[in-house]
C-alpha positions in Angstrom: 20.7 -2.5 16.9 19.8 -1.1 20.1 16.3 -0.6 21.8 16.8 3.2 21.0 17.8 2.8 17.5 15.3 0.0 16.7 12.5 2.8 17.9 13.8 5.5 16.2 14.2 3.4 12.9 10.3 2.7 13.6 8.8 5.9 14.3 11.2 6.8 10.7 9.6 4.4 9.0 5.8 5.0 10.8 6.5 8.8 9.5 7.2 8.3 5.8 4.7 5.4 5.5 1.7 7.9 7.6 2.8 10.9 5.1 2.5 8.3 2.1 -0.8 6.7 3.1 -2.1 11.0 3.6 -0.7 11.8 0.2 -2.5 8.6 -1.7 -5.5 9.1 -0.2 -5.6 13.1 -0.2 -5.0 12.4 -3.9 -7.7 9.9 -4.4 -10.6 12.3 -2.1 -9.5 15.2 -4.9 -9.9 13.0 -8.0 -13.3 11.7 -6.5 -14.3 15.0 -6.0 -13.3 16.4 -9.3 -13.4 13.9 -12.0 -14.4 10.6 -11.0 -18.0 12.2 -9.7 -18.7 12.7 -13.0 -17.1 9.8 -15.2 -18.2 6.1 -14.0 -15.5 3.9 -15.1 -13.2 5.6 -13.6 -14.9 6.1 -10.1 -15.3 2.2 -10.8 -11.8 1.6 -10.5 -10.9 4.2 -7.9 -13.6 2.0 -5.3 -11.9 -1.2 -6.2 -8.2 0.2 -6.2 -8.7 2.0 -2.8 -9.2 -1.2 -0.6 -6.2 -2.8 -2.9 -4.1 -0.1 -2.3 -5.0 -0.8 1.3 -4.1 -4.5 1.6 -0.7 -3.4 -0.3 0.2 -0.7 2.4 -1.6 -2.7 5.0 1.1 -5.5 3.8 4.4 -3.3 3.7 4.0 -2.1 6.4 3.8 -5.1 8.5 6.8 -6.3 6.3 8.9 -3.3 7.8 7.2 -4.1 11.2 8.7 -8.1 11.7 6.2 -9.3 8.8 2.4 -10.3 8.9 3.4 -13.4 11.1 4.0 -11.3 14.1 0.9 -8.5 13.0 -2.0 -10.7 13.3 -4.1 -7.5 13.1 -2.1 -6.4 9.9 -2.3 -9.8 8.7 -6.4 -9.8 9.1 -6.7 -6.1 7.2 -4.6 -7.3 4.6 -6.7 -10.1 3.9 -10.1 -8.0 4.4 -9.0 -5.6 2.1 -8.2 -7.9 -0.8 -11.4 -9.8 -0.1 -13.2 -5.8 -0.2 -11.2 -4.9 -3.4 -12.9 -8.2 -4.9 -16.4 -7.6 -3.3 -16.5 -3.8 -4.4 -15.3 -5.5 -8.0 -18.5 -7.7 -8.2 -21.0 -5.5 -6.3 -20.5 -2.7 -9.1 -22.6 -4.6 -11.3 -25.6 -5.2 -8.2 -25.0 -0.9 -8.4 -23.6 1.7 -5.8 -25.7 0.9 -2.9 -24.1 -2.6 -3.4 -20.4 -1.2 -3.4 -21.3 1.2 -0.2 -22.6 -2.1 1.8 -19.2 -3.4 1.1 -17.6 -0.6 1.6 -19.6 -0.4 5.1 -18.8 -3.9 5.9 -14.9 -3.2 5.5 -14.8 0.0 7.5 -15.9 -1.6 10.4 -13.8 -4.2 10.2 -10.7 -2.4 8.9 -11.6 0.1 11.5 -11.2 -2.7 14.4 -7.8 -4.2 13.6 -6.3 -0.3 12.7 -7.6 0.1 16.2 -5.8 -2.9 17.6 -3.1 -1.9 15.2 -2.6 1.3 17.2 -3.0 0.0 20.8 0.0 -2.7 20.0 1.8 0.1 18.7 1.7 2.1 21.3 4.1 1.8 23.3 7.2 1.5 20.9 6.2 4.0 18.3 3.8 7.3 19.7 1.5 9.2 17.7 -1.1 6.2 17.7 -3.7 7.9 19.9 -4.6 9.7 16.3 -4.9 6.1 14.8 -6.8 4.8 17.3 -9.6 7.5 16.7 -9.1 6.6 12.7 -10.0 3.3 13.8 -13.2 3.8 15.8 -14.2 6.6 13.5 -13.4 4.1 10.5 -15.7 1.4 12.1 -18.6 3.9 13.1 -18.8 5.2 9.3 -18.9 1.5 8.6 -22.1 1.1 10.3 -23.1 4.7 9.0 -22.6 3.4 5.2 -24.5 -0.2 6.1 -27.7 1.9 7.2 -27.2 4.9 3.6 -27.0 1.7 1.6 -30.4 0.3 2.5 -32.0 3.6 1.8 -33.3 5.3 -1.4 -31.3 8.0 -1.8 -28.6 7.9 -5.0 -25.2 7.0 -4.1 -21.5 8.1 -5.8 -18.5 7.8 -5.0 -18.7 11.2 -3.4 -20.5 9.4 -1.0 -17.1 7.5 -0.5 -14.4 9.9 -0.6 -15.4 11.8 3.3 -14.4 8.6 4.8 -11.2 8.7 2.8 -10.5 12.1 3.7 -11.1 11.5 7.2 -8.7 8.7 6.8 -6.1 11.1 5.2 -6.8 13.5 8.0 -5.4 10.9 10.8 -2.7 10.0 8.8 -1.5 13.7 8.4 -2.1 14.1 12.2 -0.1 11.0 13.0 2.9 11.7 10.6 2.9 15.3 11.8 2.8 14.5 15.4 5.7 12.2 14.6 8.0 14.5 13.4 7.0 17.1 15.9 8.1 14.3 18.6 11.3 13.4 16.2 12.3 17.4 16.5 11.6 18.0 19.9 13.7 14.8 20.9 16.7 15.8 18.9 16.9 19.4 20.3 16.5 17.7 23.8 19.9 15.7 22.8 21.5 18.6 21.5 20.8 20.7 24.6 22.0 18.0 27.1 
């Protein structure tokens, strides 16, 4: 496969996998929103399965990108996020400012290797520029959700869902800018 081909199978994959990772966690900001808010178990299982569901993608992707192996930074976030997924598990019984330490904790971590995630990225795939803000946004919420989690104030799993939907945001932005880049280089081909 050549150079040209192995890029645009990337930025193909890149798009479908940044409209899936919008669409999972648009989905999950409108459940926590709507019905989770207001029924515990399942806003239980909706804080563990979001970090889970991020080591998964976090994992597939790198598998489609030469495997973890050659993405030390996917490799790490993989292995954060299961090690979150477990935390947020045990720190529901310690209560919600418990899970939103965790959850603190794991954005700014996450947030760093997305980040490096992007910078490696850049040059072969585009669109990472959106990432890279995901990344340093992710890591200052982080530190944001450390400092709510010390204080008084109650905490839900609405307290959760911004950071996804900022999340979802990027991704949208990212797969969008993709395809926008995708078009614009086909008409270019068809034109010459």
């Amino acid at each position: 496969m050549s150079g040209q081909n192995r890029a645009r199978s990337s930025s193909g994959w890149l798009k479908n996998y940044y409209y899936l990772r919008f669409a999972v966690s648009a989905a999950w900001v409108a459940v926590a929103f709507t019905v989770a808010k207001s029924v515990p178990p399942l806003a239980a299982v909706m804080l563990v399965a979001y970090p889970a569901w991020d080591a998964l993608a976090n994992y597939v992707d790198a598998q489609r990108s030469g495997g973890l192996g050659r993405n030390k930074s996917q490799l790490l976030n993989f292995a954060v996020s299961i090690l979150t997924a477990i935390a947020v598990a045990l720190a529901l019984g310690r209560g919600m400012n418990a899970v939103l330490a965790v959850y603190g904790v794991w954005a700014v971590v996450s947030g760093a290797f997305q980040l490096l995630t992007a910078v490696r990225r850049w040059k072969t795939s585009g669109a990472q520029w959106a990432m890279i803000l995901s990344g340093a946004q992710s890591a200052l919420a982080g530190l944001f959700f450390v400092k709510m989690a010390g204080g008084a104030e109650a905490i839900g799993i609405v307290n959760v869902a911004p950071y996804a939907a900022f999340g979802a945001f990027y991704f949208l932005v990212s797969a969008v800018w993709l395809s926008v880049s995708d078009m614009l280089r086909k008409s270019r081909q068809v034109a010459s």
